[in-house]
C-alpha positions, 0 to 999 in steps of 0.5 A, spaced: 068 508 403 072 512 397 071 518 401 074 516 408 080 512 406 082 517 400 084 522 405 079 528 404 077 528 410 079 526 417 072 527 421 070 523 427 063 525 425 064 521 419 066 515 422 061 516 428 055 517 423 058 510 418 058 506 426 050 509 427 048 506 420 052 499 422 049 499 428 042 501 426 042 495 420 045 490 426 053 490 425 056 490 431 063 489 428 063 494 423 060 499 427 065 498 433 071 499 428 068 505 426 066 508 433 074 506 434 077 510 428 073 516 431 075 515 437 083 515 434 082 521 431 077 525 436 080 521 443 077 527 447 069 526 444 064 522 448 059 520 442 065 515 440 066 513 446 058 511 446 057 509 439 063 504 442 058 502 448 053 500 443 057 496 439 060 492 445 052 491 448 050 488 441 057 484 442 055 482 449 061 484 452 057 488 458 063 490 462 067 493 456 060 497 454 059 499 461 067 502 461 066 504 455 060 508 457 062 511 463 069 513 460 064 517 455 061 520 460 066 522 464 069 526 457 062 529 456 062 532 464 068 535 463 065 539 456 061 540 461 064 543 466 069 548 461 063 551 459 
């Protein structure tokens, strides 16, 4: 926690690895926050949306999981088709 609130690093890829390791030990709030706090800092990277998704169907909120989702594989078509 030290490092991602001491302002060493500012990595979505940090946030996104705490929120899979929320949602593999069953928390879905804190995986949720996390997913969020690397979509802030990344608001174009689909693996944040996803990790959202995860969250939100382990919260039981279908439709924002299934928005979340599709949202996320909308950004990662469009990676795509820049490549």
């Amino acid at each position: 926690m030290q490092f991602i609130n001491g302002g060493a690093i500012v990595s979505p890829t940090v946030f996104a690895r705490r929120s899979l390791a929320h949602l593999l030990t069953d928390q879905p709030n804190p995986a949720l926050r996390d997913a969020m706090q690397a979509q802030y800092v990344n608001p174009e990277w689909p693996i944040a949306f996803f990790l959202q998704s995860v969250a939100l169907a382990k919260l039981n909120m279908e439709k924002e999981a299934a928005d979340m989702l599709e949202e996320g594989a909308i950004l990662e078509a469009k990676r795509h088709a820049r490549s």
